[in-house]
Backbone as ProteinMPNN parsed JSONL, in Angstrom:
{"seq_chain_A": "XXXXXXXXXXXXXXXXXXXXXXXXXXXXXXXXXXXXXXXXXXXXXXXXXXXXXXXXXXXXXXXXXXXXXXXXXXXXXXXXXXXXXXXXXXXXXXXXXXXXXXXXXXXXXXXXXXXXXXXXXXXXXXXXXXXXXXXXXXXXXXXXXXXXXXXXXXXXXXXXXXXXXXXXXX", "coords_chain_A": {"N_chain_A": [[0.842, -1.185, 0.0], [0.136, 2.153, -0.887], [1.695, 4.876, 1.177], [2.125, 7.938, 1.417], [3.168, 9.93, 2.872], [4.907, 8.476, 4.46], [6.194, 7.24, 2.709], [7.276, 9.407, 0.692], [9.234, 10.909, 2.613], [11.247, 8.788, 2.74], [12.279, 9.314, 0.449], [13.412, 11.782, 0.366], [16.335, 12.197, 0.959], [17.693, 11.043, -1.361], [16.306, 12.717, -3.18], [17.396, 15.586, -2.449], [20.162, 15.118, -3.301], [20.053, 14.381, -5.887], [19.426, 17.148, -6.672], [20.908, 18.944, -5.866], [23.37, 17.928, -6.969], [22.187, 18.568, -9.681], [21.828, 22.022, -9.612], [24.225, 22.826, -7.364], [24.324, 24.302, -5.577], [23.728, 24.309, -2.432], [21.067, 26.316, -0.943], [19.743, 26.502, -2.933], [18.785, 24.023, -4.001], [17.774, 22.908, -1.967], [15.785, 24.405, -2.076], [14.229, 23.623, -4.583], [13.708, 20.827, -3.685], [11.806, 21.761, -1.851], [9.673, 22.539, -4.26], [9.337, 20.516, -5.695], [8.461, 18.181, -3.996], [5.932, 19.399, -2.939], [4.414, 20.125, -6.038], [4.739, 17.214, -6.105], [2.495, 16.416, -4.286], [0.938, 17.581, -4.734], [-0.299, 16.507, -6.934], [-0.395, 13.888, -6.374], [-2.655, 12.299, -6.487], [-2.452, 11.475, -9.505], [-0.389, 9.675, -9.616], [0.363, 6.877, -10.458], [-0.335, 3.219, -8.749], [2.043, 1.07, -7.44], [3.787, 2.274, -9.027], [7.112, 3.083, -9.764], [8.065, 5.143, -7.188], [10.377, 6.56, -6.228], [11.8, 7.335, -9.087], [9.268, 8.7, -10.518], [9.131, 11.206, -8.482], [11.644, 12.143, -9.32], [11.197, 12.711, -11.901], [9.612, 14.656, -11.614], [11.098, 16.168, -10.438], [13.195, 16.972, -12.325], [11.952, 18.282, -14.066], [11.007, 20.365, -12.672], [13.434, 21.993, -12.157], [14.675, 22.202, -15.459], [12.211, 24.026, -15.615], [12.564, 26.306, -14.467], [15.368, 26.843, -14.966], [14.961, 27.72, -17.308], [13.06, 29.681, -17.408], [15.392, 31.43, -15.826], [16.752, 32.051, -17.681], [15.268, 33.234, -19.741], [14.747, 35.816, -17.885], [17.489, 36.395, -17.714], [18.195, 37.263, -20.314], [16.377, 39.09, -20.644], [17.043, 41.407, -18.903], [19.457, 41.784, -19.938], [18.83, 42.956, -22.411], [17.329, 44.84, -21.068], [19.837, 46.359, -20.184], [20.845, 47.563, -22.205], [19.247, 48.453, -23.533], [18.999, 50.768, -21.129], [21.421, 52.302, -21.457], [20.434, 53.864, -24.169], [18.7, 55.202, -23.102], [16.75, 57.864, -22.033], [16.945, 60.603, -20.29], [14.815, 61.856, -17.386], [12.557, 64.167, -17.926], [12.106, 65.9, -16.084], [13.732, 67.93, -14.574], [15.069, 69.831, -16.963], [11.912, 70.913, -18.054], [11.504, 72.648, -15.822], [14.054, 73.935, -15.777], [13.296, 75.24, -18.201], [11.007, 76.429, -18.023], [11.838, 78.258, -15.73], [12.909, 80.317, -17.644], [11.324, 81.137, -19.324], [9.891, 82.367, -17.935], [11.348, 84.234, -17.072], [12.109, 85.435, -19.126], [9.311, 86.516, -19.806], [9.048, 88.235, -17.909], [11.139, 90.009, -18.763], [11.591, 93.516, -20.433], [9.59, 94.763, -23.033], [10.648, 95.954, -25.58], [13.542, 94.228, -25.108], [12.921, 91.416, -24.713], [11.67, 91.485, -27.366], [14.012, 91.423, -29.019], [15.207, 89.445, -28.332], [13.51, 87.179, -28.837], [13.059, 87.362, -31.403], [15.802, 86.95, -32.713], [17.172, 84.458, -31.298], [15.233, 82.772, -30.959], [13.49, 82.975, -33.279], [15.4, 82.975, -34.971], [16.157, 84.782, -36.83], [18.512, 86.769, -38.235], [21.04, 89.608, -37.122], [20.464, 91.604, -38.827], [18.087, 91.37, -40.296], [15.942, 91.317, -37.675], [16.763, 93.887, -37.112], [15.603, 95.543, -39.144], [12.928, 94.515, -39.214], [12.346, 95.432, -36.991], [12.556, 98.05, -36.561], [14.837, 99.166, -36.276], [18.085, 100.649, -35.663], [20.988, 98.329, -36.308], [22.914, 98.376, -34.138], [21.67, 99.126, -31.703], [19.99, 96.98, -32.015], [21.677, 95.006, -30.766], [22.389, 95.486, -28.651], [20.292, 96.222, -27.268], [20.067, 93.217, -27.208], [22.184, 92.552, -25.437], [21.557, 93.152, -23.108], [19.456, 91.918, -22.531], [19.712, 89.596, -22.666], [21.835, 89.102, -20.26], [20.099, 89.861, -18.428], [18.273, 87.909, -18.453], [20.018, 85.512, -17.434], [21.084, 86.591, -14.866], [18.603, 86.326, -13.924], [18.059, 83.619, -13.982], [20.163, 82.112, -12.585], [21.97, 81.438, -13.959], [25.741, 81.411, -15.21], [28.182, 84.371, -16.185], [29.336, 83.872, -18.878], [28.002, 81.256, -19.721], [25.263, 80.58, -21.978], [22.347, 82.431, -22.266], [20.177, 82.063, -23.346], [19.378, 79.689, -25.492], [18.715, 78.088, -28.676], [17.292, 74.917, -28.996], [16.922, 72.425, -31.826]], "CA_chain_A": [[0.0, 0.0, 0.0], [1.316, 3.454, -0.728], [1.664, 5.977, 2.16], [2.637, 9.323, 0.704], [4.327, 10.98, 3.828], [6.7, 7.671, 4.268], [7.296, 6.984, 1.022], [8.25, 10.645, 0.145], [10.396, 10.848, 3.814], [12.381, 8.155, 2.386], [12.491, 9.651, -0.932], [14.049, 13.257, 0.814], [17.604, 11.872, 0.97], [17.884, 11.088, -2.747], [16.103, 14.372, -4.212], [18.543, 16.546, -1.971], [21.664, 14.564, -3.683], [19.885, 15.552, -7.461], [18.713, 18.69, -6.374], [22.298, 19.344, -5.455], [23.849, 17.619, -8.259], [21.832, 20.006, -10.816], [22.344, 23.441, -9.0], [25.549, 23.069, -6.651], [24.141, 25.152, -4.299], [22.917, 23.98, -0.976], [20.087, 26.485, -0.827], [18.852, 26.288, -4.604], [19.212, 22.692, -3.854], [16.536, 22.845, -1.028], [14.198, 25.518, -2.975], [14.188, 23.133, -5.852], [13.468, 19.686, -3.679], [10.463, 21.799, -1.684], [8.922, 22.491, -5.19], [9.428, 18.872, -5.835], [7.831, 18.083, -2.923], [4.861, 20.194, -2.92], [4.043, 19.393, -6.812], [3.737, 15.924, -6.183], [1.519, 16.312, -3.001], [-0.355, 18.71, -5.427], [-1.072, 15.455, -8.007], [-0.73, 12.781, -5.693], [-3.923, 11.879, -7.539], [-2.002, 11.118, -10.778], [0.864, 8.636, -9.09], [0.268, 5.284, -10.11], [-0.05, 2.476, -7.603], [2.779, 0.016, -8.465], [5.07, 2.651, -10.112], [8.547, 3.526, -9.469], [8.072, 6.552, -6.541], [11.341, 7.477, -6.73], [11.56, 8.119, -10.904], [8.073, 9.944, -10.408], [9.814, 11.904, -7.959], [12.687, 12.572, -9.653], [10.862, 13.22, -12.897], [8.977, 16.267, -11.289], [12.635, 17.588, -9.906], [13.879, 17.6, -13.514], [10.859, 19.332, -14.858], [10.967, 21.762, -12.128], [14.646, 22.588, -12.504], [14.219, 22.34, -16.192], [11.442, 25.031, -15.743], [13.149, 27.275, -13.576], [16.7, 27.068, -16.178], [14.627, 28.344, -18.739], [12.824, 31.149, -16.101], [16.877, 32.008, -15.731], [17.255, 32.163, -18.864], [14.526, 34.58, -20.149], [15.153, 36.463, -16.838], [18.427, 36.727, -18.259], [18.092, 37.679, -21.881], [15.711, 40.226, -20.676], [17.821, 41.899, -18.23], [20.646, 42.001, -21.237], [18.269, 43.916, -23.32], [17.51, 46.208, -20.426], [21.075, 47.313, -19.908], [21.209, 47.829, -23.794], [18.109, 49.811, -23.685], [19.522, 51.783, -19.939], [22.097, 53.004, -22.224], [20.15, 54.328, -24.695], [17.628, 55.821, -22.315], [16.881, 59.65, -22.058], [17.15, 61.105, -18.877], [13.797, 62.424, -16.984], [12.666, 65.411, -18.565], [11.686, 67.189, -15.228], [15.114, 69.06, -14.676], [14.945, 70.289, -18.379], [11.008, 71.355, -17.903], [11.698, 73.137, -14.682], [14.615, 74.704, -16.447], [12.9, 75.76, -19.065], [9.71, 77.303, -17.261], [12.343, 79.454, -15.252], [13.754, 80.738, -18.194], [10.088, 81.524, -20.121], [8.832, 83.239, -17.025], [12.014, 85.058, -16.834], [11.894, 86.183, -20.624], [8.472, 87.086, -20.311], [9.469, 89.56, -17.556], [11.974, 91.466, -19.297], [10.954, 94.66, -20.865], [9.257, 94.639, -24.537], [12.294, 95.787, -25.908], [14.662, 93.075, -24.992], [12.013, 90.322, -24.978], [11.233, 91.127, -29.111], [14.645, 91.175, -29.881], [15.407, 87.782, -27.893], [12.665, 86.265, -29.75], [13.216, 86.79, -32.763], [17.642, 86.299, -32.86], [16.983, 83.471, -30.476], [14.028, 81.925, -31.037], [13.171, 82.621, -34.39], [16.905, 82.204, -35.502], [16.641, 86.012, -37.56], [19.918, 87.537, -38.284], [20.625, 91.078, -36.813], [20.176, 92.841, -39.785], [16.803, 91.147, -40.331], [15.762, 91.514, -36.432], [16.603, 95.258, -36.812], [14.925, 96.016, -40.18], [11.766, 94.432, -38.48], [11.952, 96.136, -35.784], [12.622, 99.194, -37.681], [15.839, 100.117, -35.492], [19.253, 100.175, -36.407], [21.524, 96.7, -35.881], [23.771, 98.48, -32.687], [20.228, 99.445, -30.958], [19.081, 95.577, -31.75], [22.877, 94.864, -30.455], [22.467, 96.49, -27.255], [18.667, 95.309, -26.649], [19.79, 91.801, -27.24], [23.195, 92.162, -24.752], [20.863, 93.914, -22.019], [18.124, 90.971, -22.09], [20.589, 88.105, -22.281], [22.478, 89.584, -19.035], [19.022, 90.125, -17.45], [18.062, 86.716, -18.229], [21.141, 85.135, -16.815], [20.738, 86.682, -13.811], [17.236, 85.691, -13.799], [18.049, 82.06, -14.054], [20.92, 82.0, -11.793], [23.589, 81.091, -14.859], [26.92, 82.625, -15.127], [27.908, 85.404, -17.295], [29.978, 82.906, -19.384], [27.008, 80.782, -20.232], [24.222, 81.215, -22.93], [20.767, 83.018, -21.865], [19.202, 81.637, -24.406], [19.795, 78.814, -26.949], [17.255, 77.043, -29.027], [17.947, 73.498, -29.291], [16.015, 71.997, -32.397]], "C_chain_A": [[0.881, 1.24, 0.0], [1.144, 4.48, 0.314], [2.459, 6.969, 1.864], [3.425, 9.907, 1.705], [5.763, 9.984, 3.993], [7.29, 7.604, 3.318], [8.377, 8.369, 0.721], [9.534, 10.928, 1.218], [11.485, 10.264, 3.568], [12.868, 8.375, 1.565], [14.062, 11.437, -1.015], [15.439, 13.033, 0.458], [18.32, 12.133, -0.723], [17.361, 12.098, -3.694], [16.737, 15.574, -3.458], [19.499, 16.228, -2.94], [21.429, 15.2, -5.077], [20.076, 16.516, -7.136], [20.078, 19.032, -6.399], [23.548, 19.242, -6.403], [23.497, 18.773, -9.2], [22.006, 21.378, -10.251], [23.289, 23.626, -8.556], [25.451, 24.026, -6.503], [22.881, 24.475, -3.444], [21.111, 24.397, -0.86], [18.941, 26.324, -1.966], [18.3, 24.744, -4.374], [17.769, 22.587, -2.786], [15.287, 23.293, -1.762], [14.02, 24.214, -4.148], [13.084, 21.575, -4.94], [11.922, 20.139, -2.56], [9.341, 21.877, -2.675], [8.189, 21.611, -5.787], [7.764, 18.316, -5.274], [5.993, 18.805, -2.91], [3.97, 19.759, -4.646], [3.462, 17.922, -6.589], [2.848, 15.605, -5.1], [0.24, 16.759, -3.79], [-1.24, 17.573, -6.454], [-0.729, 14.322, -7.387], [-1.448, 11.839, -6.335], [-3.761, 10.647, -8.8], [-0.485, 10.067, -10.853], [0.049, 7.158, -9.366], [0.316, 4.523, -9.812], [1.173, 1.246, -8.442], [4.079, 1.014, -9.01], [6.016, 2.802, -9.378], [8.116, 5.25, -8.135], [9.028, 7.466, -6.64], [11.637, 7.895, -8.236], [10.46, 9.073, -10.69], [8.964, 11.347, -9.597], [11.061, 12.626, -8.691], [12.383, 13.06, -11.272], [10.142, 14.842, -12.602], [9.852, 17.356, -10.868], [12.984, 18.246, -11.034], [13.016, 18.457, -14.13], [10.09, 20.584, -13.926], [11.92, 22.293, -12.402], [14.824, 22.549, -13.955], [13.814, 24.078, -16.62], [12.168, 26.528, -15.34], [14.643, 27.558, -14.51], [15.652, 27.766, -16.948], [13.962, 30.115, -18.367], [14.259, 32.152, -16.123], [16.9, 32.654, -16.662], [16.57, 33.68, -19.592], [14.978, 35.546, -19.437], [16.687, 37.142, -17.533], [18.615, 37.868, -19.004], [17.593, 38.831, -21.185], [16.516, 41.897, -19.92], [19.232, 42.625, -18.933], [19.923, 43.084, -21.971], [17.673, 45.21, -22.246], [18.632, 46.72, -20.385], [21.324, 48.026, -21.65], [20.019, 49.02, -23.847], [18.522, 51.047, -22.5], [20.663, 52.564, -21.048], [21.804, 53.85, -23.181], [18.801, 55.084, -24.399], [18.154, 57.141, -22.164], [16.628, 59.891, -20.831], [15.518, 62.006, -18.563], [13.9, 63.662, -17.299], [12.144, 66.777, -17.626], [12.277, 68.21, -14.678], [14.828, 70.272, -16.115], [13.444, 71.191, -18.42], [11.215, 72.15, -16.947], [12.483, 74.225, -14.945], [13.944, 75.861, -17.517], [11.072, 76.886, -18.582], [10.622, 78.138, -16.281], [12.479, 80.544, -16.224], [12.765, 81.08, -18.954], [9.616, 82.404, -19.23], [10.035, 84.829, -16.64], [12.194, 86.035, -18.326], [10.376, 86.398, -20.404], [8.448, 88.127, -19.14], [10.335, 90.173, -17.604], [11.14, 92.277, -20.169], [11.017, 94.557, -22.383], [10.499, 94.483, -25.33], [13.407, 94.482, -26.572], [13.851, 91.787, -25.136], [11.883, 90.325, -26.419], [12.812, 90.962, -29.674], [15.653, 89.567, -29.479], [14.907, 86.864, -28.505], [13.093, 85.978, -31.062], [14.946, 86.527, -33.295], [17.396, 85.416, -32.136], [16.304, 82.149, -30.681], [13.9, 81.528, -32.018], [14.517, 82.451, -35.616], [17.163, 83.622, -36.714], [17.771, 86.645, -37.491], [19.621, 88.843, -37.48], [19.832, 91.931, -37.581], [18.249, 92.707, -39.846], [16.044, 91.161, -38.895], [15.591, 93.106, -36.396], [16.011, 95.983, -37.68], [13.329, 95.722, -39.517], [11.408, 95.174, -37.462], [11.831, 97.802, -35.504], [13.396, 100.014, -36.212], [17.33, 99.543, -36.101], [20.4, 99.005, -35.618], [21.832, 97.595, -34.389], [22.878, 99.013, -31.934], [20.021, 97.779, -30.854], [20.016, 94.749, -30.806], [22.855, 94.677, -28.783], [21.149, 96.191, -26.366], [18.829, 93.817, -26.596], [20.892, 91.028, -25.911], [22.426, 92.501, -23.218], [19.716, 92.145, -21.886], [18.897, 89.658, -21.757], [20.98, 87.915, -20.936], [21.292, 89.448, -17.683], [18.681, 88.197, -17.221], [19.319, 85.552, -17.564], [21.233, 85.263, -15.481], [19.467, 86.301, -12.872], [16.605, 84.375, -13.226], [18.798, 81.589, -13.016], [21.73, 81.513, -12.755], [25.194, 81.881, -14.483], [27.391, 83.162, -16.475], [28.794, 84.643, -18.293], [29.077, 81.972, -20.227], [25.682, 81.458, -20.824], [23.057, 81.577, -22.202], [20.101, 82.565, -22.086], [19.754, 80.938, -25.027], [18.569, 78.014, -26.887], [17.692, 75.625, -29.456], [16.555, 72.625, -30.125], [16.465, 70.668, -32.602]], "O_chain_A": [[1.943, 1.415, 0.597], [0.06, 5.039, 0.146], [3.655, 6.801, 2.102], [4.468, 10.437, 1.322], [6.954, 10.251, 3.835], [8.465, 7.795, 3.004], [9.599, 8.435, 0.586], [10.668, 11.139, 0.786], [12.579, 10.722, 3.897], [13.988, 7.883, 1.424], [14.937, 11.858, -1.772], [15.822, 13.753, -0.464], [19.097, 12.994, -1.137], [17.854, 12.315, -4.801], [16.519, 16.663, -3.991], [19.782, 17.222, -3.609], [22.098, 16.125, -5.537], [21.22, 16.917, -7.346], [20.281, 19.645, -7.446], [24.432, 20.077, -6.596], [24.246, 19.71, -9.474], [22.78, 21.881, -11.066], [23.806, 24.644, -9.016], [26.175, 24.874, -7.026], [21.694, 24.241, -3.669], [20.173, 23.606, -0.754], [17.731, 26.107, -1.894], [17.14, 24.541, -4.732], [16.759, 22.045, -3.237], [14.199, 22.753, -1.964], [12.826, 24.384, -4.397], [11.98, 21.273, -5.392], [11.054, 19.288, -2.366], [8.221, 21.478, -2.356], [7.046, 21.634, -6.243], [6.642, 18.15, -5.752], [5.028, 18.043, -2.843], [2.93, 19.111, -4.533], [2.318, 17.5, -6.761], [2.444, 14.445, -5.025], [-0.95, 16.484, -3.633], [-2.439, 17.662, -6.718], [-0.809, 13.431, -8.233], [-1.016, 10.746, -6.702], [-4.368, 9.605, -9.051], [0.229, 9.819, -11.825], [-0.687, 6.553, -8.588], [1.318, 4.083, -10.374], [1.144, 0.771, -9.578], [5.168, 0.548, -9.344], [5.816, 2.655, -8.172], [7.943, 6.354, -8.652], [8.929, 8.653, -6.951], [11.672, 9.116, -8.386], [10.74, 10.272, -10.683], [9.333, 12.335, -10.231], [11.265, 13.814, -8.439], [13.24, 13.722, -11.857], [10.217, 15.859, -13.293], [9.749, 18.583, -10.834], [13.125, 19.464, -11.145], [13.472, 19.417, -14.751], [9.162, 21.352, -14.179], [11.693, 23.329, -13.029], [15.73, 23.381, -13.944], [14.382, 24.932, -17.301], [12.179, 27.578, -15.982], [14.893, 28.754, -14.664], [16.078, 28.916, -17.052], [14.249, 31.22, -18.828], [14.232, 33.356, -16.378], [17.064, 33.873, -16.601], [17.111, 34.753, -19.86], [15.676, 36.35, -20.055], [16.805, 38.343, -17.776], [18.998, 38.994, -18.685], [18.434, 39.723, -21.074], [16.486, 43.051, -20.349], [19.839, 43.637, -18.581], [20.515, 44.154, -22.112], [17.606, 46.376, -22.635], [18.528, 47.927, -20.603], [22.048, 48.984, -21.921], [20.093, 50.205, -24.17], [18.395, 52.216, -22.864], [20.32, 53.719, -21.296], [22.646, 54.73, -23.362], [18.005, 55.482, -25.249], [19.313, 57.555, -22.146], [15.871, 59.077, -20.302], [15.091, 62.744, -19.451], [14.917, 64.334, -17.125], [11.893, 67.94, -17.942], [11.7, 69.235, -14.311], [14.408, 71.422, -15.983], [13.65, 72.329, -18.843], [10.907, 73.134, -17.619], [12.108, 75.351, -14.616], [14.138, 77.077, -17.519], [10.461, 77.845, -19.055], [9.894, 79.04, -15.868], [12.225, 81.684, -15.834], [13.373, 81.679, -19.841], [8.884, 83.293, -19.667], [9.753, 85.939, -16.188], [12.391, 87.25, -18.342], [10.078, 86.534, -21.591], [7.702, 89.067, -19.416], [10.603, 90.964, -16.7], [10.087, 91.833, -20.627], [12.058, 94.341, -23.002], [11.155, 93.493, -25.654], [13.813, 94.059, -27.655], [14.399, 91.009, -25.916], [11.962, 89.205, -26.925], [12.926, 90.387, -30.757], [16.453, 88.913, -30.148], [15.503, 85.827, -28.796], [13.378, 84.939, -31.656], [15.145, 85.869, -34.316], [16.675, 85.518, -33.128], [16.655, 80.971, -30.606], [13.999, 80.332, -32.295], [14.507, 81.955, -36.742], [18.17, 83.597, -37.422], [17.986, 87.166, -36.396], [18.492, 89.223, -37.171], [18.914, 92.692, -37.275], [17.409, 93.563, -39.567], [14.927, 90.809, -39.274], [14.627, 93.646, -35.854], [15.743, 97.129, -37.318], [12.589, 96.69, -39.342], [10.263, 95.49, -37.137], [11.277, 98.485, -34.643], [12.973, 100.888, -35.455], [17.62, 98.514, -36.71], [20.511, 98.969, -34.392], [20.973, 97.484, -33.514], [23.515, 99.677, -31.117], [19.898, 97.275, -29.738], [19.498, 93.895, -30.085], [23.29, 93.802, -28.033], [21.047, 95.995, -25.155], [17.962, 93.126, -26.062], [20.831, 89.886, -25.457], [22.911, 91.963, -22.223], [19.52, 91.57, -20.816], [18.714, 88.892, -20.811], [20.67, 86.887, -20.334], [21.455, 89.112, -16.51], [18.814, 87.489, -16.223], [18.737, 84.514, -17.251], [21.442, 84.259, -14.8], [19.351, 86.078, -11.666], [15.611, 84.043, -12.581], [18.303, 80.655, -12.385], [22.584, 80.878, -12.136], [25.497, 82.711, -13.626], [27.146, 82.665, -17.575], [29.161, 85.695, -18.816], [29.353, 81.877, -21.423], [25.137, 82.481, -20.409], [22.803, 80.756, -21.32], [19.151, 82.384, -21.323], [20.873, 81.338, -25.351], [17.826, 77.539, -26.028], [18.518, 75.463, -30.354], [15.532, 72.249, -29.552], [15.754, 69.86, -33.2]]}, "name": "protein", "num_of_chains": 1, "seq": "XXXXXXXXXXXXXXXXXXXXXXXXXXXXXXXXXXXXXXXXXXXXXXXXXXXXXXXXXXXXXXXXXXXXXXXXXXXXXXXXXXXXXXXXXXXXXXXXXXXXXXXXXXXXXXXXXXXXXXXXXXXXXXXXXXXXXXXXXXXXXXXXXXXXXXXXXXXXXXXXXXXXXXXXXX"}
């Protein structure tokens, strides 16, 4: 007659030694032979009277450890293609937004002036000449409105006088 707690009790010895064999590690080695363990309690059901206990047993180790290699495995791969993708990842854009809403609120309180001729050499990428024909003043006026707003904005932002005021990055 089969009794499932002795049988498997006696069975413990010899699915440690696999278990241990396929992983060579102690604790993997345990995790692997409770899985074991627990599976065939789970289909008990499906053990045939008469059969081999230990093969059954030792067929559910290999097709847990099996399962779990291939778990690794994906686990793996996937982990590979994250570091490949971490590398080619863009950095949170809430520095950059934050930045950039100082630096809009600070150009929209400088004085007309220096704000139209920021815009349009800056922004809209117009030469002097064309900046100061629009604006219907002459270039060393648009010159002088554009060195005054930069300076303002700089200070605005907290930059240093070394670094750009303004740049448009398309």
């Amino acid at each position: 007659m089969f009794n499932l707690r002795s049988d498997l009790s006696d069975q413990l010895r010899n699915l440690r030694r696999y278990a241990l064999a396929l992983v060579r590690n102690r604790d993997e080695a345990e995790d692997l032979v409770q899985e074991t363990l627990m599976r065939a309690i789970a289909g008990a059901g499906g053990f045939r009277a008469g059969a081999d206990l230990r093969r059954w047993l030792f067929g559910i180790l290999h097709h847990v450890h099996a399962s779990s290699a291939r778990r690794y495995q994906v686990r793996a791969r996937a982990a590979a293609m994250l570091e490949d993708y971490a590398d080619e990842a863009v950095p949170a854009p809430q520095p950059d937004q934050i930045e950039l809403q100082r630096t809009m609120e600070a150009l929209y309180a400088l004085p007309e002036e220096q704000r139209q001729a920021l815009v349009l050499v800056a922004l809209e990428g117009l030469t002097y000449q064309e900046a100061a024909d629009m604006l219907h003043i002459p270039v060393g006026t648009l010159m002088s409105r554009l060195a005054r707003g930069r300076e303002a904005l700089r200070t605005a932002t907290g930059r240093s006088s070394g670094s750009p005021a303004l740049r448009v990055v398309r």
